[in-house]
C-alpha positions in Angstrom: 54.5 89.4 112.0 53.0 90.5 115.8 52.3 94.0 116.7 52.8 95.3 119.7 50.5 95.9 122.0 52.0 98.7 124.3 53.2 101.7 122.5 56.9 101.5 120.9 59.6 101.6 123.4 62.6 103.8 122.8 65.8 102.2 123.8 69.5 102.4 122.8 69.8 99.6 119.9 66.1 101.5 118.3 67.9 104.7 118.6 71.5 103.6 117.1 69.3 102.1 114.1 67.2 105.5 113.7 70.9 107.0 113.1 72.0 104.8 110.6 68.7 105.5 108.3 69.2 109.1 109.4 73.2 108.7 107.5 71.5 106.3 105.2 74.1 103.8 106.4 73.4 100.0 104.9 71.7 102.3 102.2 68.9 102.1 104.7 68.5 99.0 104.8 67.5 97.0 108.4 68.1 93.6 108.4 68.5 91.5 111.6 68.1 87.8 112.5 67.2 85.2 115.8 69.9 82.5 115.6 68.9 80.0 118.0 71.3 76.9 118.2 69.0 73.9 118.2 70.1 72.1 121.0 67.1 72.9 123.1 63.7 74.5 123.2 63.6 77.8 123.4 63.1 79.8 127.1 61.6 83.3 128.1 65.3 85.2 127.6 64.8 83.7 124.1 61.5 85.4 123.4 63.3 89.2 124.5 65.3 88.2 121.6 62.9 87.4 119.2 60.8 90.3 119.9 64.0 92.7 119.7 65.3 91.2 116.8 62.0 91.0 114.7 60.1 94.0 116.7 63.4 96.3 114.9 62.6 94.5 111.9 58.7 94.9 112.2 58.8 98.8 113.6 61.6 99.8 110.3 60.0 97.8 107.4 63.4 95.4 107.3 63.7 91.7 107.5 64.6 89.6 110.6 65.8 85.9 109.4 65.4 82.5 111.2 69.4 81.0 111.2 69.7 77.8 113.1 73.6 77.7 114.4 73.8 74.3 113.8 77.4 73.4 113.6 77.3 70.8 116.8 75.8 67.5 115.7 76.4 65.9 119.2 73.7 68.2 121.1 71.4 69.1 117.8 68.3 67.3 116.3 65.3 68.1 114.1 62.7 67.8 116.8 64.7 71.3 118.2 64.5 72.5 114.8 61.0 72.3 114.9 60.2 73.5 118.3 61.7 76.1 117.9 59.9 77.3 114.4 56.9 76.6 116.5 57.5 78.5 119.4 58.8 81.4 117.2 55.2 81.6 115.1 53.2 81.1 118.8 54.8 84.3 119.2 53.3 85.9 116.6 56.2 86.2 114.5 57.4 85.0 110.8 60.6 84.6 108.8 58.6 84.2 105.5 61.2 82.4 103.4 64.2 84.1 105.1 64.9 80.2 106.7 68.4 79.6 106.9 71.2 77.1 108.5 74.6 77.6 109.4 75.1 74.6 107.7 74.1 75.7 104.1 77.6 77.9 104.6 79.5 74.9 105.6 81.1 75.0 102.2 81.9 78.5 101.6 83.0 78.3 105.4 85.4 76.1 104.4 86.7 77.9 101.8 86.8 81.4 103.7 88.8 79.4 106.7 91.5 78.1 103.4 91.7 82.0 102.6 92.7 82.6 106.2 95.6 79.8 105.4 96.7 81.2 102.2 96.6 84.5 103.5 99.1 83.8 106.9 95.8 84.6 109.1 95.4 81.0 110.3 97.6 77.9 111.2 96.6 74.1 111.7 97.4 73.4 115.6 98.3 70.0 117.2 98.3 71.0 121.0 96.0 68.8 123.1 93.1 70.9 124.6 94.4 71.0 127.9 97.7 72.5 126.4 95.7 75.0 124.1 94.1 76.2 127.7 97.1 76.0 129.6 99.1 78.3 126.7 96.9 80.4 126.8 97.3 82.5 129.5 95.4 84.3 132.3 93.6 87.4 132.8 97.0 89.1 134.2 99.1 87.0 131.9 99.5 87.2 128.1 99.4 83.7 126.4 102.4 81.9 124.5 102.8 81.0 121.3 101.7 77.3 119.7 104.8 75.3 118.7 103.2 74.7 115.4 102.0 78.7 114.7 105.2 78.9 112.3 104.1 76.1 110.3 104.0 76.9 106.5 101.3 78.0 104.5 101.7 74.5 102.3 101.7 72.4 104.9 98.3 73.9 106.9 96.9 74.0 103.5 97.6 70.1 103.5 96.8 69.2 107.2 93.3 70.8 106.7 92.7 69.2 104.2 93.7 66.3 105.3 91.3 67.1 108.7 88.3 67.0 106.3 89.3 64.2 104.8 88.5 62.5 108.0 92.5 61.0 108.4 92.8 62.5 111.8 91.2 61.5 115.4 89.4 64.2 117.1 91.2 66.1 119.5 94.7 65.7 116.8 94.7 68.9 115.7 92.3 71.8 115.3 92.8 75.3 112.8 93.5 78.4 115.1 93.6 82.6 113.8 96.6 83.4 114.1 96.2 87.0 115.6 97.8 88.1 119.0 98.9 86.0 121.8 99.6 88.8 124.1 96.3 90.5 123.6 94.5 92.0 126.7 91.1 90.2 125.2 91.8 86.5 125.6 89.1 85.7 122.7 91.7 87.2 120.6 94.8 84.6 121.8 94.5 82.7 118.3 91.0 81.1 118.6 90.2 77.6 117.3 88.1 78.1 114.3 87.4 74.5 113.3 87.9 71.5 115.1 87.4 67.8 114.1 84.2 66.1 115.0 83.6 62.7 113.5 79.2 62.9 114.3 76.6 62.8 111.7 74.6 65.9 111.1 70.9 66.5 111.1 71.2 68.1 107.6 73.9 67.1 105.9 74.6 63.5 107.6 78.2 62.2 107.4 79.2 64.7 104.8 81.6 66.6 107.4 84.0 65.5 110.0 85.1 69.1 110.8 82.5 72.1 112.1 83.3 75.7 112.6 83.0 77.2 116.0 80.4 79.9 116.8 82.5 82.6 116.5 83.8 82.1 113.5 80.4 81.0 111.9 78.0 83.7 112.8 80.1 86.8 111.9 80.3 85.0 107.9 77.0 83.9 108.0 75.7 87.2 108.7 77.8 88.8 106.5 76.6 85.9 103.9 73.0 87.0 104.1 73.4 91.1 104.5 72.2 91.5 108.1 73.2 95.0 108.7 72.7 94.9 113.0 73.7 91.7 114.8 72.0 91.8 118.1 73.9 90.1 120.6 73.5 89.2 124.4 76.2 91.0 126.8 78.4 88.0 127.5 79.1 88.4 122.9 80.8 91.8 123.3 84.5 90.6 124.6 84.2 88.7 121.4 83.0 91.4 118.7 87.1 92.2 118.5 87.0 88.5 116.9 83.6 89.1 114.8 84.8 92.3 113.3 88.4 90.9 112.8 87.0 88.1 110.7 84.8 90.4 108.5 87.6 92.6 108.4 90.7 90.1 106.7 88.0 88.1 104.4 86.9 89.5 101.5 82.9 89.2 102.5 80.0 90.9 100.9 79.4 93.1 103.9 80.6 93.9 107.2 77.3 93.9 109.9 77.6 95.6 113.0 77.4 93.1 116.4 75.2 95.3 119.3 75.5 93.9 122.7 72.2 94.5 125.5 71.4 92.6 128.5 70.4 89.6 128.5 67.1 88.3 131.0 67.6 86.8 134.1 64.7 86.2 136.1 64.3 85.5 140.3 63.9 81.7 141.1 64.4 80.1 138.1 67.7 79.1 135.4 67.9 80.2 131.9 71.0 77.8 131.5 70.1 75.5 128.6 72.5 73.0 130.2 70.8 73.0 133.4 67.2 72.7 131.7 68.2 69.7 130.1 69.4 68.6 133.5 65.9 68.7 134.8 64.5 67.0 131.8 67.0 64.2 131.5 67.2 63.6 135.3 63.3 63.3 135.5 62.9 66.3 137.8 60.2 67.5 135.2 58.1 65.6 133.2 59.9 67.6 130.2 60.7 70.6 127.9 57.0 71.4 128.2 56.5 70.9 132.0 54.5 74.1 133.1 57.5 74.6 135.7 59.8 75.4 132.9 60.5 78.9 131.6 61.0 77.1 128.1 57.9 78.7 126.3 56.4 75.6 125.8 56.1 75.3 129.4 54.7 78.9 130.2 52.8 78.0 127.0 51.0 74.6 128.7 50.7 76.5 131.9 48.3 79.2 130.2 51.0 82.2 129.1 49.7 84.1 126.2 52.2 85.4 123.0 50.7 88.7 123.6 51.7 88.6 127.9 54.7 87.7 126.9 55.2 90.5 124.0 54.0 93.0 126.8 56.2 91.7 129.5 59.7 91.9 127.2 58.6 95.6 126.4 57.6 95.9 129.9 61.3 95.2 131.0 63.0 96.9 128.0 67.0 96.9 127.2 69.9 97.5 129.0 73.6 97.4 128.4 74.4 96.0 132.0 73.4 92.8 133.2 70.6 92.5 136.0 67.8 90.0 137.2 63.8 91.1 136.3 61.7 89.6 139.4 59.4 86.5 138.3 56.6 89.2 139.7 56.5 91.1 136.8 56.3 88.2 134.6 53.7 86.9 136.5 51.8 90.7 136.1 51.5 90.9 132.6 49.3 87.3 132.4 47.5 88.1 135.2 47.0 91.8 133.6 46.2 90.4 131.2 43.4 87.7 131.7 41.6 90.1 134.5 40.5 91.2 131.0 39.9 88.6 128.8 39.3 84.9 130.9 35.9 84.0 132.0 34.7 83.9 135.1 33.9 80.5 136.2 33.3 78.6 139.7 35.7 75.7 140.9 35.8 74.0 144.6 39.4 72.6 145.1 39.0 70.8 148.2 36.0 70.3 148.6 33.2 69.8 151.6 29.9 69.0 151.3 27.0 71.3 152.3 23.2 70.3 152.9 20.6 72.7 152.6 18.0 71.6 155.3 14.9 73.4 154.2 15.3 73.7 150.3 13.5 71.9 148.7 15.0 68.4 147.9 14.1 67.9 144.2 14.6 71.8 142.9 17.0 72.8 141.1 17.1 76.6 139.8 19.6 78.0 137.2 20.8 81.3 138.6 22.7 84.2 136.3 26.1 84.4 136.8 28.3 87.1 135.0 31.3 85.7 132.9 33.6 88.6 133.1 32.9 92.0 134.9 35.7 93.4 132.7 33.9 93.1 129.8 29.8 93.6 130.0 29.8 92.0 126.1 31.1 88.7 127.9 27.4 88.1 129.2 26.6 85.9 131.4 25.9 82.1 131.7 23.4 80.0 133.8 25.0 77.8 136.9 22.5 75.3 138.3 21.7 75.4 141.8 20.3 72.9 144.4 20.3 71.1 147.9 23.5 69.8 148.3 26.9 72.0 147.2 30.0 71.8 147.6 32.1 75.0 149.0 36.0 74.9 149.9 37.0 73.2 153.3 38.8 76.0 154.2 35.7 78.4 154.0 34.4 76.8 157.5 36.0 76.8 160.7 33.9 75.6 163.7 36.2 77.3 166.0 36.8 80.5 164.0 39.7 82.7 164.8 39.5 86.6 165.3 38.8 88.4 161.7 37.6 84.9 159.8 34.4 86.2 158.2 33.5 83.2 156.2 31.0 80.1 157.6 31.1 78.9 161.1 28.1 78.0 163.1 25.9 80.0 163.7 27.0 82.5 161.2 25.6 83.5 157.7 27.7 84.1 154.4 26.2 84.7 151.0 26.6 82.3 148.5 27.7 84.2 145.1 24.8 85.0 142.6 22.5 83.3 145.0 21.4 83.1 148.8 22.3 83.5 152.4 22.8 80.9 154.1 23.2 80.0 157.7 25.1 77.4 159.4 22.9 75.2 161.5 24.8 72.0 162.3 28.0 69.4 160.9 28.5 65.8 160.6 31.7 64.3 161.2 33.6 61.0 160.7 35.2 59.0 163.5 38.2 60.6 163.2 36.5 63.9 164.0 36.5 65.0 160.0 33.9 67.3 159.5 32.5 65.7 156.3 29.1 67.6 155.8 28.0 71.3 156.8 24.1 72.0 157.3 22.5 74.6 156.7 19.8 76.7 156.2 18.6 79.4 153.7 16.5 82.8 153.2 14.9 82.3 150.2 14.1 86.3 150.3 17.3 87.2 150.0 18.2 85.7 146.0 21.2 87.1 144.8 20.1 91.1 143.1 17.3 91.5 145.8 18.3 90.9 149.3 16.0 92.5 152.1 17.1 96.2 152.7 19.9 96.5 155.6 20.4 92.7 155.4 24.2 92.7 155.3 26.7 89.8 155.2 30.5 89.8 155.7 31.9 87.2 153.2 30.9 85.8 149.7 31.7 82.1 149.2 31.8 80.4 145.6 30.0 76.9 145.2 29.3 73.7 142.8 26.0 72.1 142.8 26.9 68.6 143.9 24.7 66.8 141.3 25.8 68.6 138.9 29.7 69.0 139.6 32.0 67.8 137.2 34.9 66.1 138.7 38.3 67.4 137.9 42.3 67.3 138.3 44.0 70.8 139.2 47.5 71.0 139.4 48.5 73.8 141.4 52.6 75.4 140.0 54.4 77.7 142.6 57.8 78.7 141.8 60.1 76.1 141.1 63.0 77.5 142.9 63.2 78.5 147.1 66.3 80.7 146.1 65.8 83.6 144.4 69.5 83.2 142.6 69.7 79.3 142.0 72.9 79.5 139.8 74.6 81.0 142.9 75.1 77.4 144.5 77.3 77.2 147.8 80.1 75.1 148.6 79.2 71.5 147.8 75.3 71.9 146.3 74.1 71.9 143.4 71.5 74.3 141.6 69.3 71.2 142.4 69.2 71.5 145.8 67.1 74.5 145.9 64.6 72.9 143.8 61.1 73.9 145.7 59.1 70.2 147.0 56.3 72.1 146.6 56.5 73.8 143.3 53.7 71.5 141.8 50.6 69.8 144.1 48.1 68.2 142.1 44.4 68.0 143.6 42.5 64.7 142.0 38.8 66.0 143.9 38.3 68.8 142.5 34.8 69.8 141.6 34.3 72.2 138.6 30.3 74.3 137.4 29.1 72.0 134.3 30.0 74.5 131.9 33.3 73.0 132.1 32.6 69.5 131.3 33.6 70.2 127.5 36.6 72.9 128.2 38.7 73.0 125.3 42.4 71.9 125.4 44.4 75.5 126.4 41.4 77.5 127.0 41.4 79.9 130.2 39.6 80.7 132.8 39.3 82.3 136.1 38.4 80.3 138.9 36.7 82.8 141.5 38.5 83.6 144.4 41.2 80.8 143.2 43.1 82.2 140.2 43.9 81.9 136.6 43.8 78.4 135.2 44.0 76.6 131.9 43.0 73.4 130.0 45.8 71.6 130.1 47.0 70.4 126.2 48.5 67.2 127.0 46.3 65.2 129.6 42.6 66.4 129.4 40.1 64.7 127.8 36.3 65.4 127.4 34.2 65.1 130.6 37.5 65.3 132.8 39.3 68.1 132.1 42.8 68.7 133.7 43.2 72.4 134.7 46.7 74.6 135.2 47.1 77.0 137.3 48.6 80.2 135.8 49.1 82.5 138.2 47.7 83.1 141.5 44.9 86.7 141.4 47.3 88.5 143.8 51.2 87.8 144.4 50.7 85.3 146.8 54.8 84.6 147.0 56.0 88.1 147.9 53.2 87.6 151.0 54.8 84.3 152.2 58.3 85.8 151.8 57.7 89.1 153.6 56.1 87.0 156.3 59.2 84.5 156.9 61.6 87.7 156.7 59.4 88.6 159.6 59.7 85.7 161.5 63.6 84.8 161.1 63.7 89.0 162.3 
């Protein structure tokens, strides 16, 4: 398993657990688990519940298992089975041979749902779905009773059966608790507990027409393997009345105890696995792994580390009320984190051509450059250097506004880890395009020994034009122009706030050498540009494809403040 890599946060659910090994409660034992339903990969508000529910685990000595809720065959496959064991163990965490499914309880399920029967606590309905909602009640008014709740013991015994058997059409008849239709909590208004689906299952195939609900499977299952603290998002604690109710009339091997905290919501982005499949299956992303997705294989292709995104979930830390963490902070603990660790590299991402006038045409000299200031045992590399570069477009203006410091004409600039250079002339196309920028050079004034009082206002990076390498950057900007995109209006969709420019892709990009051979997922820093990585599905040696990560500074929270200023 991970450690963590800030020190150990103290929180509500740590101290609750530090009081039951104080009372020796669960004979001090700690056992949690991560039950993901594999219907989907998993997203960032997954990973705050991995690392709670294995962190505990991790910080106490206990176990943590891995139990897929797989008890809906019409949303579930073994590709999200796999995806998510993946994700978990890119993490940094392990289950060790604590691998379980909901579905290896389907038969003792079963048999804990007959109890129910035999024991008056449950009742074989025949209400449509619409008429189960409709008696159900509201808020402000208590439900009313099912005309078949007073069926006999004998003849529920026979119907459920009869339900596995596979004699019935879905929708016929489904097998409610019988507990309290007047109850205040409206989970408690006689729940379905099974209901006929006629769908093969990824594990046990057409063995089953009938599959437990959640709530009625993950109270038994964890009861079933000895977890001793359930931990549950908020929107689980109007139905712990139901988890402890089920523990309570069955005669189970123990009774865990369901803890609720806050789940994560994050500023412009969804977390709904419903809507993320909406982008995938409607083609607004190129899939589960697009680096515009907060799925983890997404933040994983766009250059996230485990370790950022350990340090950001014990950045944020747990709540018992809901709230939304700004993407910012998210965004913080990568960049924090590869100021240290990514080398330094050189990349031109719209480039213009520069021509040195009076160096010499056939030179080339390989200048030190230093690969990460952060760390001095990072060294440093060679970057050739020679007549013609490339800098960015918008490092030259020929009409320069007030407080633009970089080239023009007539003005010098420094080029980083080598020379000053002046601006002497530019060629442009016939449509009045500057396509090259001449200049000049002091060849006294070699980066580490410039002439005393010989001072220069701006630092531009560069790629030697013979020996560029040509790449494609793909440029990711929030994906959302609403900070809340599940609060739609009247007549949109969370789709319509999808941001048009949330990806641009740049094919003329021109990257230092050292770059030629990138490997897939590596990370670097482009100076002056931001944190980029290999991408690990469409680069290939010689023309690497490059993600960008995060910006160096929070670019976004500048553009926002400035329109506030403008609509003001």
């Amino acid at each position: 398993m991970a450690t963590t890599d800030t020190p150990q946060a103290t929180d509500f659910i740590r101290t609750i657990i530090a009081q039951d090994l104080k009372t020796n409660k669960h004979n001090g034992r700690v056992a949690t688990r991560f039950p993901p339903e594999p219907n989907g990969h998993l997203h960032i508000g997954h990973a705050k519940s991995i690392c709670l529910n294995f962190g505990v685990a991790l910080e106490q000595g206990g176990t943590c298992n891995l139990r897929f809720d797989d008890t809906n065959p019409t949303k579930e496959n073994i590709d999200y089975v796999e995806s998510i064991k993946r994700d978990v163990k890119w993490l940094g965490f392990d289950w060790d041979d604590r691998e379980y499914y909901a579905s290896d309880y389907f038969e003792q399920l079963y048999a804990y749902a007959v109890q129910l029967i035999k024991d008056g606590h449950a009742y074989v309905c025949s209400l449509s779905p619409d008429e189960i909602r409709a008696y159900r009640g509201t808020l402000t008014e208590p439900g009313r009773d099912s005309p078949y709740r007073q069926r006999s013991v004998e003849e529920n015994l026979d119907l459920f059966a009869r339900m596995r058997a596979g004699e019935f059409a879905e929708g016929t008849h489904v097998l409610r608790a019988r507990i309290d239709m007047a109850s205040p909590n409206i989970n408690m208004r006689d729940p379905t507990l099974y209901r006929i689906l006629k769908a093969p299952h990824h594990r046990t195939g057409e063995r089953w027409c009938i599959y437990p609900l959640y709530d009625f499977t993950h109270c038994l299952s964890d009861a079933l393997e000895g977890i001793t603290h359930s931990l549950c998002t908020l929107e689980f604690e109007d139905h712990r009345p139901l988890y402890d109710w089920a523990l309570d009339v069955l005669p189970v091997p123990s009774h865990p105890q369901q803890i609720e905290f806050a789940r994560l919501n994050l500023t412009y982005t969804v977390m709904s696995k419903r809507k993320l499949l909406t982008l995938v299956t409607d083609n607004y992303v190129s899939g589960w792994d697009d680096p515009r997705m907060p799925t983890l294989a997404g933040l994983r292709r766009r250059g996230y580390t485990p370790q950022s995104i350990r340090s950001f979930c014990e950045r944020i830390g747990l709540a018992k009320r809901n709230s939304t963490v700004d993407y910012a902070m998210l965004e913080h603990s990568i960049r924090e984190e590869l100021n240290r660790t990514a080398p330094r590299v050189m990349a031109v991402l719209r480039p213009v051509r520069v021509v040195i006038d009076n160096y010499p045409q056939d030179r080339v000299e390989y200048l030190d450059a230093i690969n990460n200031p952060e760390d001095a045992s990072a060294g440093t590399r060679q970057v050739p250097f020679s007549r013609v570069l490339y800098i960015e477009r918008e490092d030259f203006r020929e009409d320069p506004p007030r407080k633009f410091f970089r080239l023009a004409p007539g003005r010098e600039v420094r080029l980083r880890y080598a020379y000053i250079v002046k601006c002497v002339g530019v060629v442009k196309d016939d449509t009045g395009e500057i396509t090259e920028i001449h200049c000049t050079y002091d060849p006294e004034t070699r980066s580490g020994r410039p002439p005393a009082g010989r001072k220069v206002k701006a630092t531009l990076h560069w790629v030697s034009a013979e020996h560029a390498v040509n790449a494609e950057v793909r440029l990711y900007d929030h994906f959302f122009t609403k900070p809340d995109p599940d609060n739609v209006e009247d007549g949109q969709a969370f789709t319509d706030y999808l941001n048009p420019h949330s990806l641009e892709i740049l094919t003329a990009c021109t990257v230092e050498p050292s770059l030629a051979q990138a490997e897939a997922g590596s990370r670097f820093q482009f100076e002056r540009q931001g944190y980029f990585c290999v991408d690990t599905v469409d680069s290939s040696p010689g023309r690497p494809v490059f993600n960008r990560t995060v910006t160096l500074r929070d670019t976004w929270a500048k553009i926002q403040k400035a329109e506030q200023q403008k609509r003001a």
